[in-house]
PASEBA-1860 file (N, C-alpha, C; in nm, 3 decimals):
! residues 239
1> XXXXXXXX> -0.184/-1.310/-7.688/-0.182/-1.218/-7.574/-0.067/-1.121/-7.592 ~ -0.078/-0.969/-7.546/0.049/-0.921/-7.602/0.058/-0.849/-7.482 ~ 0.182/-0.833/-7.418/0.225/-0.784/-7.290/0.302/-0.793/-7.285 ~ 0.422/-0.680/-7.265/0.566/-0.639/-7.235/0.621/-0.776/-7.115 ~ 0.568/-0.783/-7.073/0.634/-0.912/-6.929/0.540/-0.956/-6.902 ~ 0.516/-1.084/-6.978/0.405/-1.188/-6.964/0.424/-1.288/-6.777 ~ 0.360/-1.346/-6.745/0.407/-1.373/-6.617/0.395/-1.568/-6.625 ~ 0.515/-1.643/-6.637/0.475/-1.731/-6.641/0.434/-1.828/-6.544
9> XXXXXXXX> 0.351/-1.925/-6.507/0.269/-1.955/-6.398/0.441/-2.089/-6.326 ~ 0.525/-2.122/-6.385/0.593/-2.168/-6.333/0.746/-2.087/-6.309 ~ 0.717/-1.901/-6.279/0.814/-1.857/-6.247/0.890/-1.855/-6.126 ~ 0.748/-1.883/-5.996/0.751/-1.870/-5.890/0.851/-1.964/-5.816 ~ 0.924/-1.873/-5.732/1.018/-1.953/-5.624/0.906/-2.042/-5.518 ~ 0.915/-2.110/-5.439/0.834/-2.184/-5.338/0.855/-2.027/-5.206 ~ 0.921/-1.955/-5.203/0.952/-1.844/-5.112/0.869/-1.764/-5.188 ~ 0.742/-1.707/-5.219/0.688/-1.603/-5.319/0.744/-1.443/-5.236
17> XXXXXXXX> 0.759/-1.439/-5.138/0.793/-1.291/-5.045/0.875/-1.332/-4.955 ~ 1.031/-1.230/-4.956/1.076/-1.237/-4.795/1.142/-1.061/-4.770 ~ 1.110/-1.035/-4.612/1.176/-0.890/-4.588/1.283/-0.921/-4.489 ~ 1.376/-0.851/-4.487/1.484/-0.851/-4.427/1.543/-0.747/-4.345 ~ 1.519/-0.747/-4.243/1.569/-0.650/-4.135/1.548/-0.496/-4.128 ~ 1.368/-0.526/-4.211/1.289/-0.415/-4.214/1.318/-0.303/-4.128 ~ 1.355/-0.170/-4.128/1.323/-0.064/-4.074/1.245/0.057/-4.114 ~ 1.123/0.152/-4.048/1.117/0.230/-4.102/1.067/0.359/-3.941
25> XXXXXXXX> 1.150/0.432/-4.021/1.114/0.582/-3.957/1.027/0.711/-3.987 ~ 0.958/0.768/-3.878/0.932/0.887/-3.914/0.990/1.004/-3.900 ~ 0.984/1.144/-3.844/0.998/1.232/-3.811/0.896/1.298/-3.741 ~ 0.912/1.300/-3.605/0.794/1.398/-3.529/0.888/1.528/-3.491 ~ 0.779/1.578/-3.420/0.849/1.654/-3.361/0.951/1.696/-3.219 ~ 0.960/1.551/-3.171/1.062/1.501/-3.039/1.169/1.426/-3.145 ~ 1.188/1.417/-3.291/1.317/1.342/-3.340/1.241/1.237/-3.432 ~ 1.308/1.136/-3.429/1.278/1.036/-3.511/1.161/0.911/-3.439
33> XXXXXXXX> 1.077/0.857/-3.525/0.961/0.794/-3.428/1.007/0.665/-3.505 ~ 1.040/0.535/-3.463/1.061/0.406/-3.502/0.961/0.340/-3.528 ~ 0.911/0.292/-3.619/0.753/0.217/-3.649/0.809/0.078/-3.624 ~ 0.893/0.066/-3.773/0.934/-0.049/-3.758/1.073/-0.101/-3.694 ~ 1.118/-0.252/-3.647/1.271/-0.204/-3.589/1.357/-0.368/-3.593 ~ 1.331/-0.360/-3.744/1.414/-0.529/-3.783/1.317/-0.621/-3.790 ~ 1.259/-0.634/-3.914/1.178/-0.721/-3.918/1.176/-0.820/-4.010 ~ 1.238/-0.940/-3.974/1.218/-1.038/-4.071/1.116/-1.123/-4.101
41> XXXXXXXX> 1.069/-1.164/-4.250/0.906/-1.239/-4.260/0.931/-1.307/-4.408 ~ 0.927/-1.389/-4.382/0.894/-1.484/-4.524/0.732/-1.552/-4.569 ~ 0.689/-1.610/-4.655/0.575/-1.640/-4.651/0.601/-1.717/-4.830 ~ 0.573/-1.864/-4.803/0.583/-1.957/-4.914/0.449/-1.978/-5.019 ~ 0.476/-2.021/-5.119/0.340/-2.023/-5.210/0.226/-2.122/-5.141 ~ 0.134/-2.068/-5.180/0.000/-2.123/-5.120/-0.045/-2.116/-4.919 ~ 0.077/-2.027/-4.895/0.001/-2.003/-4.726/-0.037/-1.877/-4.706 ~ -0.129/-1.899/-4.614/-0.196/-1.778/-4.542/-0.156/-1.746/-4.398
49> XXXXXXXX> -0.069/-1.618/-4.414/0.005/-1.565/-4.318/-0.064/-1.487/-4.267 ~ -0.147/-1.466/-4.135/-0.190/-1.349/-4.075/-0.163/-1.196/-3.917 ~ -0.154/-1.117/-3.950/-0.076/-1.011/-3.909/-0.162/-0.888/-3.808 ~ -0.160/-0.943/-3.682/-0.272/-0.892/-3.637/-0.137/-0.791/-3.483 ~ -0.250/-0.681/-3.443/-0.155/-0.571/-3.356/-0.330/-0.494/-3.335 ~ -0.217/-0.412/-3.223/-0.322/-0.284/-3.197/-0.327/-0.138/-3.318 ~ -0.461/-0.076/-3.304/-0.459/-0.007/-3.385/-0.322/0.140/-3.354 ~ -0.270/0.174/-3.469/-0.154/0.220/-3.454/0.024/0.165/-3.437
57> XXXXXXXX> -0.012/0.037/-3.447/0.076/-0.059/-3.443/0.199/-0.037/-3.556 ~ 0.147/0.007/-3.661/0.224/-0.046/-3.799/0.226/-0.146/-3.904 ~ 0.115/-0.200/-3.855/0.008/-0.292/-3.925/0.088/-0.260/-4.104 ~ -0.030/-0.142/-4.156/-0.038/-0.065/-4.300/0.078/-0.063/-4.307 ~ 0.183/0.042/-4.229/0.296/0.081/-4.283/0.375/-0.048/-4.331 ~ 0.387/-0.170/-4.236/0.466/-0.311/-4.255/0.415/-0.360/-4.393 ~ 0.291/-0.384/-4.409/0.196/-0.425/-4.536/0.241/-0.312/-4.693 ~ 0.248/-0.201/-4.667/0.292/-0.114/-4.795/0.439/-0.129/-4.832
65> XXXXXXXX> 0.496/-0.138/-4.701/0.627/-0.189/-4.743/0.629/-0.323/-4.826 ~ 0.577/-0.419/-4.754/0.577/-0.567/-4.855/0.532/-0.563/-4.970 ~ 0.451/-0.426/-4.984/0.379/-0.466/-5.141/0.425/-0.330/-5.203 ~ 0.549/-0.311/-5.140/0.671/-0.157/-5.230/0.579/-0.060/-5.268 ~ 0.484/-0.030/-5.185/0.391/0.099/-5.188/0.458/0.205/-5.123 ~ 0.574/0.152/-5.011/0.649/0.291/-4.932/0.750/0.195/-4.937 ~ 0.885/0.260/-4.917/1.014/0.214/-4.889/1.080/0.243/-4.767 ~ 1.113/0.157/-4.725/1.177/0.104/-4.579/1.291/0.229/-4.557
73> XXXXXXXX> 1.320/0.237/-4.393/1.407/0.317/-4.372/1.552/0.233/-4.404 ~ 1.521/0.147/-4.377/1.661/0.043/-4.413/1.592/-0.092/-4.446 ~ 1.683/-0.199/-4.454/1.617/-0.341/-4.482/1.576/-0.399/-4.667 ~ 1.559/-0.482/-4.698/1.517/-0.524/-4.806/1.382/-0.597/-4.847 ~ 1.285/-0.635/-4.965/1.194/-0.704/-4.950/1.218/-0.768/-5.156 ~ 1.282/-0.875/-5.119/1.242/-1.001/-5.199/1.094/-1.083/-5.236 ~ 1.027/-1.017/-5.398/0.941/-1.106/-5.443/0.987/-1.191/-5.530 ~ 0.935/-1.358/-5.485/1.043/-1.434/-5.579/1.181/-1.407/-5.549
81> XXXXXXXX> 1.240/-1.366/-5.668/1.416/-1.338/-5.655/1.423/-1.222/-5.667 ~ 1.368/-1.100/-5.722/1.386/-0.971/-5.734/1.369/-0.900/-5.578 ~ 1.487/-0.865/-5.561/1.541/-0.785/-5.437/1.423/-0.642/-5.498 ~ 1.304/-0.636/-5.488/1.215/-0.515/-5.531/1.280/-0.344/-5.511 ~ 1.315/-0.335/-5.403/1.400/-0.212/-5.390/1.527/-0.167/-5.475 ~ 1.607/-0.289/-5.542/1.676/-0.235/-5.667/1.640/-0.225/-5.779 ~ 1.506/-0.229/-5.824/1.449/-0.171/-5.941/1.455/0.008/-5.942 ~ 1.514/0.048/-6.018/1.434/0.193/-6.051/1.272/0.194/-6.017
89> XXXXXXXX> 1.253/0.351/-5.990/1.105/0.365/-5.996/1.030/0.395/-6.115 ~ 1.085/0.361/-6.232/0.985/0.362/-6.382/0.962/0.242/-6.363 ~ 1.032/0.118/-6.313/0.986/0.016/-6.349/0.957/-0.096/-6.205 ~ 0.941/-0.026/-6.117/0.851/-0.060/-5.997/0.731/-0.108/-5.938 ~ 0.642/0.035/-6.038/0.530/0.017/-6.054/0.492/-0.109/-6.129 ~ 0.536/-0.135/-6.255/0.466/-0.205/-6.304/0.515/-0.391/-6.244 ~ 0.635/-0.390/-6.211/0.660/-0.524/-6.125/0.545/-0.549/-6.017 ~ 0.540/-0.443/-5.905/0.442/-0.453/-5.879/0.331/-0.504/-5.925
97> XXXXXXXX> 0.264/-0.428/-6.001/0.137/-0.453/-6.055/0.114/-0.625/-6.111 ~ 0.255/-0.650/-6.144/0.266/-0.787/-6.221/0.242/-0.946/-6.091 ~ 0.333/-0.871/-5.994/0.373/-0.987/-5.829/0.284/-0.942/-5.728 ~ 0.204/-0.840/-5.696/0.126/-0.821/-5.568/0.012/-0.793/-5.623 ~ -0.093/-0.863/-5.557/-0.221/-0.816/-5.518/-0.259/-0.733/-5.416 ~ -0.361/-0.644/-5.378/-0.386/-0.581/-5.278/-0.561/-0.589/-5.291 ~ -0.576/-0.585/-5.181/-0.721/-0.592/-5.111/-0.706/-0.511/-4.942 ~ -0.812/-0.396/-4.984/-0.807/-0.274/-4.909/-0.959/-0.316/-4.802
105> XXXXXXXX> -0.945/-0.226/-4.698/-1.019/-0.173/-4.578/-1.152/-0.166/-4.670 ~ -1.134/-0.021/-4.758/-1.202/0.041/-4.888/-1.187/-0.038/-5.012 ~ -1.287/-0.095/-5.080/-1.284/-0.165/-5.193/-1.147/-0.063/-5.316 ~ -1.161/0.026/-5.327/-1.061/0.064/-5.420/-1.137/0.097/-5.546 ~ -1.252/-0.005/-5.578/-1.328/0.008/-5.692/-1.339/0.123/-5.798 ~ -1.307/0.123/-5.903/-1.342/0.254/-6.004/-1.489/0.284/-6.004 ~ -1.557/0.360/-6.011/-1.674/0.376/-6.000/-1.804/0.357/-6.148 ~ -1.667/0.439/-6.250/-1.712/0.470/-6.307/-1.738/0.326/-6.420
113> XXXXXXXX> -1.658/0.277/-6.348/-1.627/0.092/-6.447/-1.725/0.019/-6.398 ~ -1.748/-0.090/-6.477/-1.814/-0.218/-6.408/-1.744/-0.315/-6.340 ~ -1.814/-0.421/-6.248/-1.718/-0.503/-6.216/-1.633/-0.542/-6.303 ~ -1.673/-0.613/-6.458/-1.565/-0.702/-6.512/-1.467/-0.594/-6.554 ~ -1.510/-0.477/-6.563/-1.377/-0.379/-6.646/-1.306/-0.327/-6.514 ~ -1.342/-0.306/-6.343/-1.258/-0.314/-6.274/-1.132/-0.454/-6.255 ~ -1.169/-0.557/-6.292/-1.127/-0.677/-6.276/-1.032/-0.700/-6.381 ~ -1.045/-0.666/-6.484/-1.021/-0.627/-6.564/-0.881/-0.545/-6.596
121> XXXXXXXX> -0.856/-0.438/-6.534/-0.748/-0.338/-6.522/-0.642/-0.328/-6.528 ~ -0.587/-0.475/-6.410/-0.449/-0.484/-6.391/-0.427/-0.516/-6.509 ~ -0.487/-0.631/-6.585/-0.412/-0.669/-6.685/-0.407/-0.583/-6.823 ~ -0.474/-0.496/-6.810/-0.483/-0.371/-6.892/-0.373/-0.301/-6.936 ~ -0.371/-0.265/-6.769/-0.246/-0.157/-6.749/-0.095/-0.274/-6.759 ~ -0.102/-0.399/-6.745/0.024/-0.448/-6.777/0.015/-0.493/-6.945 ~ -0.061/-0.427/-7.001/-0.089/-0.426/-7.132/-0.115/-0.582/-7.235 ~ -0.168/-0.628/-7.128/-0.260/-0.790/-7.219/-0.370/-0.719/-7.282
129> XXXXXXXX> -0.418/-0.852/-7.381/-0.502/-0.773/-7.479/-0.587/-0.774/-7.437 ~ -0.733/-0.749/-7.518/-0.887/-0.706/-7.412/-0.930/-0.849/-7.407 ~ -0.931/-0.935/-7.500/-1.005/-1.026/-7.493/-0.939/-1.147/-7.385 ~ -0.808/-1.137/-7.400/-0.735/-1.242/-7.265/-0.762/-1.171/-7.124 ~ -0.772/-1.022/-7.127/-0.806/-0.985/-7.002/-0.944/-1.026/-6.966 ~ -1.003/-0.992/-7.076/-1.182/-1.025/-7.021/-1.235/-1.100/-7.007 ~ -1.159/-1.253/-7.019/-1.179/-1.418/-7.025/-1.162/-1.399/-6.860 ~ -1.039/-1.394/-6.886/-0.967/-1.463/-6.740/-1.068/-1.370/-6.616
137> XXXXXXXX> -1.054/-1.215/-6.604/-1.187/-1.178/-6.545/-1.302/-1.249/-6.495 ~ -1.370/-1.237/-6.628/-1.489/-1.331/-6.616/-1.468/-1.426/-6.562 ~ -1.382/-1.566/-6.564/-1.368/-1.632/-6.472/-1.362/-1.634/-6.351 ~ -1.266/-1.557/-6.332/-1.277/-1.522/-6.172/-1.373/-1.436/-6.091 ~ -1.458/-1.380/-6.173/-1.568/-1.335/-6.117/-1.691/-1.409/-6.074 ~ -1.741/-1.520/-6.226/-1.807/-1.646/-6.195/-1.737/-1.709/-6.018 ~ -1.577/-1.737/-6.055/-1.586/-1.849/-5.921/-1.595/-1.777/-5.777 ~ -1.648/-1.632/-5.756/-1.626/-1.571/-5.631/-1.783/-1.541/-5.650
145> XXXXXXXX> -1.891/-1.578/-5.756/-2.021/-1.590/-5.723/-2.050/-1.495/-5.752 ~ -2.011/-1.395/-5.841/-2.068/-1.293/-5.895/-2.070/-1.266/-6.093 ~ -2.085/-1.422/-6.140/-2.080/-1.393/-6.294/-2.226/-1.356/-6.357 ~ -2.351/-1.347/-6.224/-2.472/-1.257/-6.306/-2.446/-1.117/-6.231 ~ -2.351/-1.035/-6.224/-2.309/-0.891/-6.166/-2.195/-0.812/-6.258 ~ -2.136/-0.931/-6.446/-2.030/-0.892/-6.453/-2.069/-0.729/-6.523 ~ -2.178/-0.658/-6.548/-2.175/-0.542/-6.593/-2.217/-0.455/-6.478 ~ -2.273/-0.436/-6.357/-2.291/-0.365/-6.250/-2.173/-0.278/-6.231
153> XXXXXXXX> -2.214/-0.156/-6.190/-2.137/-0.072/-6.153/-2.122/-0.063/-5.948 ~ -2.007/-0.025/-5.913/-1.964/-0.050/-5.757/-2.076/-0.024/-5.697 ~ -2.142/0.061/-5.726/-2.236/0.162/-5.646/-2.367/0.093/-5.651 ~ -2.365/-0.048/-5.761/-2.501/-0.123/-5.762/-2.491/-0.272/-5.700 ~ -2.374/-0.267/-5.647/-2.324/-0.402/-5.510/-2.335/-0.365/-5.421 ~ -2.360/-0.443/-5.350/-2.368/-0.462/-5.176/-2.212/-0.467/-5.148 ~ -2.217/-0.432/-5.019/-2.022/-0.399/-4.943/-1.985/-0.531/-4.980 ~ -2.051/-0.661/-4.941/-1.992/-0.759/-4.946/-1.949/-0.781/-5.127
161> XXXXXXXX> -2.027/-0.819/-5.178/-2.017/-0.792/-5.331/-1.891/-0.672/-5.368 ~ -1.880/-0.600/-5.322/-1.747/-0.511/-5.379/-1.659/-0.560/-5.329 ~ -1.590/-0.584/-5.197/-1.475/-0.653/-5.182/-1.442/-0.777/-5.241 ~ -1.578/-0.892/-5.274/-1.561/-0.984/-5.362/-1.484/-0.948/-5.533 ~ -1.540/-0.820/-5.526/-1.495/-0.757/-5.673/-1.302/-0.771/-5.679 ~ -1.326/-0.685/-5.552/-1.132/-0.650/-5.505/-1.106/-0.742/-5.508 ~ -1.147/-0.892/-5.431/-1.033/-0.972/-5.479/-1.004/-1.040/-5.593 ~ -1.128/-1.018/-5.657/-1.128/-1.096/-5.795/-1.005/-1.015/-5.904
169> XXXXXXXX> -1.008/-0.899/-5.804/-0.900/-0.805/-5.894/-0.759/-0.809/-5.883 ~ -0.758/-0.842/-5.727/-0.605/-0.886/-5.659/-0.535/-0.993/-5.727 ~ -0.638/-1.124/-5.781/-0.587/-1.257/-5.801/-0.585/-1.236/-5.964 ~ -0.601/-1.160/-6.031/-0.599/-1.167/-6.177/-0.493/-1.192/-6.253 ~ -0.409/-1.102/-6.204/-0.285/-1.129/-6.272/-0.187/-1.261/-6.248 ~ -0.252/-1.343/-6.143/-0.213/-1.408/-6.106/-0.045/-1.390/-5.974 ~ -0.081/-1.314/-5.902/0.046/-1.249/-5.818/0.088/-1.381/-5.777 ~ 0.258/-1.277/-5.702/0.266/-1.428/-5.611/0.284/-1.407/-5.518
177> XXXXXXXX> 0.189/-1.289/-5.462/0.110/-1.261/-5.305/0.003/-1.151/-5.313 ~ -0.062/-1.194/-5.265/-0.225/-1.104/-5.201/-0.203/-1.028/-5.091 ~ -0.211/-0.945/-5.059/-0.189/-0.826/-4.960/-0.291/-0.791/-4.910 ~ -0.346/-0.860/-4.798/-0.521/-0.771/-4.742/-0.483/-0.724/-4.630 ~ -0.534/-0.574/-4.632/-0.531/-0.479/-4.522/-0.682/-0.461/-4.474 ~ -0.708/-0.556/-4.331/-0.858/-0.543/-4.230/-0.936/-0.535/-4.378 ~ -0.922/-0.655/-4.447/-1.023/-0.676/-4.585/-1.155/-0.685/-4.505 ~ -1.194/-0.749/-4.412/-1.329/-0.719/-4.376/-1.399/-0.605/-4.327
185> XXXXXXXX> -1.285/-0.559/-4.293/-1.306/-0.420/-4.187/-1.454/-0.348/-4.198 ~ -1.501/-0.288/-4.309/-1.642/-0.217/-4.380/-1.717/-0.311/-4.309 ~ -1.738/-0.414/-4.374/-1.852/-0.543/-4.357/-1.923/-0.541/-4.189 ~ -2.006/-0.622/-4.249/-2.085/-0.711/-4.113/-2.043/-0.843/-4.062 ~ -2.089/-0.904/-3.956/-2.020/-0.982/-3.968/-2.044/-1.158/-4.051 ~ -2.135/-1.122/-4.085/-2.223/-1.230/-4.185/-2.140/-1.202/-4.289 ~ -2.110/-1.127/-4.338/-2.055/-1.074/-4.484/-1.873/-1.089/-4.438 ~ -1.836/-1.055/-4.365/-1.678/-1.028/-4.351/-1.648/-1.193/-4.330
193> XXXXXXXX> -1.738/-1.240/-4.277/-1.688/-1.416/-4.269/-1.718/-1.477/-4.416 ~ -1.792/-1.457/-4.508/-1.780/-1.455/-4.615/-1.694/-1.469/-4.646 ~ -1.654/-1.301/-4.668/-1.552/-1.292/-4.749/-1.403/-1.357/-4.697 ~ -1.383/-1.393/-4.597/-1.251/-1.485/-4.537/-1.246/-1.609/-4.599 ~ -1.357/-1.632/-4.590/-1.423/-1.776/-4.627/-1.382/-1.785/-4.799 ~ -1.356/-1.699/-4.865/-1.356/-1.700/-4.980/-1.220/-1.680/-5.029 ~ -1.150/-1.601/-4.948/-0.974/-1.569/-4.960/-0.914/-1.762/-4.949 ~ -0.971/-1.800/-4.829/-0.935/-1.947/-4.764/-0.970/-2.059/-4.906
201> XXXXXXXX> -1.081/-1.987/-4.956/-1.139/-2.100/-5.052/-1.011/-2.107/-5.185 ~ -1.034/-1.939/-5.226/-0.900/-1.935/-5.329/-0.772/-2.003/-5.342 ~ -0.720/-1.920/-5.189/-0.561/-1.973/-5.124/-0.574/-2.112/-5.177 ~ -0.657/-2.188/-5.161/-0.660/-2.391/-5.144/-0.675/-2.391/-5.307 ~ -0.722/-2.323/-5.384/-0.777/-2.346/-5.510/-0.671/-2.331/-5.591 ~ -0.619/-2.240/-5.562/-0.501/-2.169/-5.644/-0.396/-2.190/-5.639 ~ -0.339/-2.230/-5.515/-0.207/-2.167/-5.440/-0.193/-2.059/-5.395 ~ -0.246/-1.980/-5.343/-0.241/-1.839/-5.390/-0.195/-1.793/-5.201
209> XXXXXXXX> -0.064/-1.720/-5.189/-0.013/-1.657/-5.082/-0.110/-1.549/-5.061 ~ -0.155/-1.564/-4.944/-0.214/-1.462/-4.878/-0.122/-1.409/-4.751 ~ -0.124/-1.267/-4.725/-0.080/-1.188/-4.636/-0.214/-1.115/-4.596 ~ -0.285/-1.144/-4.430/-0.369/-1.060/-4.368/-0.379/-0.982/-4.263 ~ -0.367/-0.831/-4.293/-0.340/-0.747/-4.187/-0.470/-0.766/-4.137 ~ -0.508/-0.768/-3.950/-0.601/-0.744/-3.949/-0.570/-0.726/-3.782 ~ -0.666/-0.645/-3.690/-0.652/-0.655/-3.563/-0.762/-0.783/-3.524 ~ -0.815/-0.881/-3.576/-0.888/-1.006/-3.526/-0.820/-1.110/-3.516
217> XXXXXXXX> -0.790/-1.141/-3.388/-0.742/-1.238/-3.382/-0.748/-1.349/-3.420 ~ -0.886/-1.340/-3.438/-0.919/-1.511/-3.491/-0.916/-1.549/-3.593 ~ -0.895/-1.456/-3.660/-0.820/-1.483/-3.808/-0.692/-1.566/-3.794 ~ -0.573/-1.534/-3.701/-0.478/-1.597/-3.732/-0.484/-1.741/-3.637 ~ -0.618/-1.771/-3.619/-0.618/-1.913/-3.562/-0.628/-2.002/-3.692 ~ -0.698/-1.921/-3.793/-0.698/-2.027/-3.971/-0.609/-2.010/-4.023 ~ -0.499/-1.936/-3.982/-0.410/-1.909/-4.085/-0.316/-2.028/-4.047 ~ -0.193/-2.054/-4.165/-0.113/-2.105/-4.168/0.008/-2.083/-4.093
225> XXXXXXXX> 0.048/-1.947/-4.051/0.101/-1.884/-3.928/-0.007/-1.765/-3.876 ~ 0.083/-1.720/-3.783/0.017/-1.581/-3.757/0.119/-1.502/-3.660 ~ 0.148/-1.379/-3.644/0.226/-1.317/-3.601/0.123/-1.187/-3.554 ~ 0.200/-1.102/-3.408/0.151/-0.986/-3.365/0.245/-0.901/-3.394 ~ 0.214/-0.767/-3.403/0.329/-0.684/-3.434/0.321/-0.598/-3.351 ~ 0.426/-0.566/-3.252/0.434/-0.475/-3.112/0.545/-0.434/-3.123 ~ 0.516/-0.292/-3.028/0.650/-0.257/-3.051/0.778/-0.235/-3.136 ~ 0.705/-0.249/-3.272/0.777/-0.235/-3.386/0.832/-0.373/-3.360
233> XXXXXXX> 0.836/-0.453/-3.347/0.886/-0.601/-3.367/0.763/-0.701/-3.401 ~ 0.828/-0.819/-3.522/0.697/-0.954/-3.523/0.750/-1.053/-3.455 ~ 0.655/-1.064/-3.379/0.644/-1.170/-3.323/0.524/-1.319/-3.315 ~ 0.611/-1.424/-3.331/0.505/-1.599/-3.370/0.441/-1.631/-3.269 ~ 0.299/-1.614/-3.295/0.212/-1.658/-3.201/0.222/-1.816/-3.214 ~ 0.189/-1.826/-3.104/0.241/-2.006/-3.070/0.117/-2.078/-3.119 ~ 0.085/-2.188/-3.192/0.009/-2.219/-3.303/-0.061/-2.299/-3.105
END
C-alpha cells in the first residue's frame, strides 16, 4: 500500500473528537451575529452522538466546524490528539480527509464515477494504491447491500442507494468520526429509517463514532447521547 500517512487502526485515542469553548461569529448588518457561544462536546470511539435544534439553529455551522470545514471564531477542536486548528492549511485538508467522514443532506456523489470509484476516492486522494483502495471499497459496499451496484453510476441509484454510497465513502478510510448532516433529510421515510438503521448497524460493527445533525428528535432517543442546540449553546437532553 503506498500512502504518505498510512492510518493505523490502533492510533485512536478512546476520545476520537473534542471542541472546546467553541465560538463563532458573523457579520450582519446590526454588528456581529453570535451563532455559536462556548461550546464544549466530546464524543468517544464507537458512540453515536446526536445533535438536533431548530432550523437556523447552527446545526451545519457547529458540524463544519467539527469536521475543520470552517474555523471557529475562537475555541479549539481536538481529533484524537491533534489540536486540528494548529495545522497549517496545506496540510489540513488532507488530515482531514484521513480522521473525518462526512455524510451530507445531498449525497455529494461524483456523477461522472461509479459507485466503487466514488468509494473509492478518499483513499485515492490520500494516495493508497488502486488495488488496496478497490478491495477495501468493495467491501464496504457488499456490507451496506450494494456489491451487485459496484459499477452503476449515481444517477442509476435510487436516493436511498446513494446515501448508502456516501456512507460507504465516509467509513473508508476508516475515520475516527462520521459527520452526518440531516443524512436522511432527501429520503422517504421507509428509506431514511434504512439508512439510520445502517449508520447504527456500522457504529456496532466497527466502532465507528458517529456525529448526527438532524432536527428529528427521535433520532437522539437511539443515540448514545443527544444534545439540542439553542441559542448558540448545547445542551444534554435528559436520557
Amino acid at each position: 500500500m503506498a500512502c504518505d500517512s498510512p492510518i493505523p487502526d490502533d492510533s485512536r485515542t478512546d476520545e476520537v473528537l473534542s471542541a472546546r469553548n467553541l465560538t463563532r461569529e458573523f457579520l450582519s448588518g446590526d454588528g456581529r451575529l453570535e451563532i455559536l457561544k462556548g461550546i464544549d462536546f466530546e464524543i468517544h470511539h464507537g458512540q453515536i452522538v446526536a445533535i438536533h435544534g431548530a432550523s437556523g439553529a447552527g446545526k451545519s455551522t457547529l458540524l463544519h466546524i467539527l469536521g475543520t470545514l470552517d474555523r471557529p471564531t475562537s475555541g479549539q477542536v481536538f481529533i484524537g490528539e491533534t489540536n486540528a486548528f494548529d495545522l497549517p492549511e496545506d496540510r489540513l485538508a488532507g488530515f482531514r480527509n484521513r480522521t473525518v467522514g462526512f455524510v451530507f443532506q445531498a449525497h455529494h456523489l461524483l456523477p461522472e464515477f461509479s459507485a466503487l470509484e466514488n468509494v473509492m476516492m478518499p483513499l485515492l486522494v490520500g494516495r493508497y494504491d488502486w488495488d488496496t483502495a478497490r478491495e477495501r471499497a468493495k467491501g464496504l459496499l457488499v456490507e451496506v447491500g450494494l456489491g451487485k451496484r459496484l459499477g452503476h453510476k449515481p444517477l442509476a441509484l435510487s436516493g436511498g442507494e446513494q446515501q448508502r454510497v456516501a456512507v460507504a465513502r465516509a467509513l473508508v478510510a476508516r475515520p475516527h468520526v462520521v459527520l452526518a448532516d440531516e443524512p436522511s433529510g432527501n429520503l422517504d421515510r421507509g428509506n431514511g429509517e434504512a439508512l439510520l438503521n445502517l449508520m447504527w448497524e456500522m457504529s456496532h460493527r466497527h466502532g465507528q463514532a458517529f456525529v448526527v445533525v438532524t432536527h428529528d428528535e427521535s433520532v437522539g432517543r437511539r443515540a448514545d447521547r443527544a444534545y439540542v442546540l439553542e441559542d448558540g449553546l448545547l445542551n444534554a437532553v435528559a436520557a
